[in-house]
C-alpha positions as CSV (number, residue, x, y, z in Angstrom):
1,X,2.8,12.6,7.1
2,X,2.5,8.9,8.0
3,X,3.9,6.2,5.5
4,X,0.5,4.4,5.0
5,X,-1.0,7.4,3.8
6,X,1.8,8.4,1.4
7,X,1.8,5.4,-0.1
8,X,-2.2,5.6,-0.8
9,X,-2.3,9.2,-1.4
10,X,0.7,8.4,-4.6
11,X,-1.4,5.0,-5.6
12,X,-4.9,7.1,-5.8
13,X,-2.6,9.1,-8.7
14,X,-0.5,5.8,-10.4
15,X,-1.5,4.3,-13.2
16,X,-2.8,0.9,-12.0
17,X,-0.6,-0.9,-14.6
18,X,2.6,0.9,-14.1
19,X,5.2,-0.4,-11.6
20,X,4.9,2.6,-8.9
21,X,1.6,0.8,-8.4
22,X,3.0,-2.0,-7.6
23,X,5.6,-0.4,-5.2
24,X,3.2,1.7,-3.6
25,X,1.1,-0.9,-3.0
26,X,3.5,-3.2,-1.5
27,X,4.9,-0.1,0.8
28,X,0.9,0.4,1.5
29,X,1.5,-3.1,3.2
30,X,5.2,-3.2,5.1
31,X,4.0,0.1,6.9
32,X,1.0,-1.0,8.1
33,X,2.9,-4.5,8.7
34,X,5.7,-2.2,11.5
35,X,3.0,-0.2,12.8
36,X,1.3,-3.9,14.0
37,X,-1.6,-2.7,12.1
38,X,-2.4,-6.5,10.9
39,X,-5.8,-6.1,9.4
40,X,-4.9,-3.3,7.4
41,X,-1.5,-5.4,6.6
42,X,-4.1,-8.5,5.4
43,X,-6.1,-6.2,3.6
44,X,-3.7,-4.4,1.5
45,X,-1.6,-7.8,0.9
46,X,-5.2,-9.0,-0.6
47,X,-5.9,-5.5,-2.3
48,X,-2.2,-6.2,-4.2
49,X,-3.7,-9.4,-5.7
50,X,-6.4,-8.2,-7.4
């Protein structure tokens, strides 16, 4: 299984105010950022924001 969709497959299940969203989201982002993916880097880095 690939890292991105780990990480969004265990944020779909995390409580959005708990800290493993947090983490997840922010691994969401650094595996999209290695595999050169840069929109989907940008979009998660703006998803973490909100």
């Amino acid at each position: 299984m690939d890292a991105p969709l780990a990480a969004t497959r265990g944020l779909a299940v995390a409580p959005r105010d708990d800290n493993a969203a947090v983490r997840l989201s922010a691994q969401v982002a650094r595996a999209h950022a290695r595999l050169g993916n840069q929109h989907e880097f940008e979009r998660a880095t703006v998803e973490q924001v909100r």
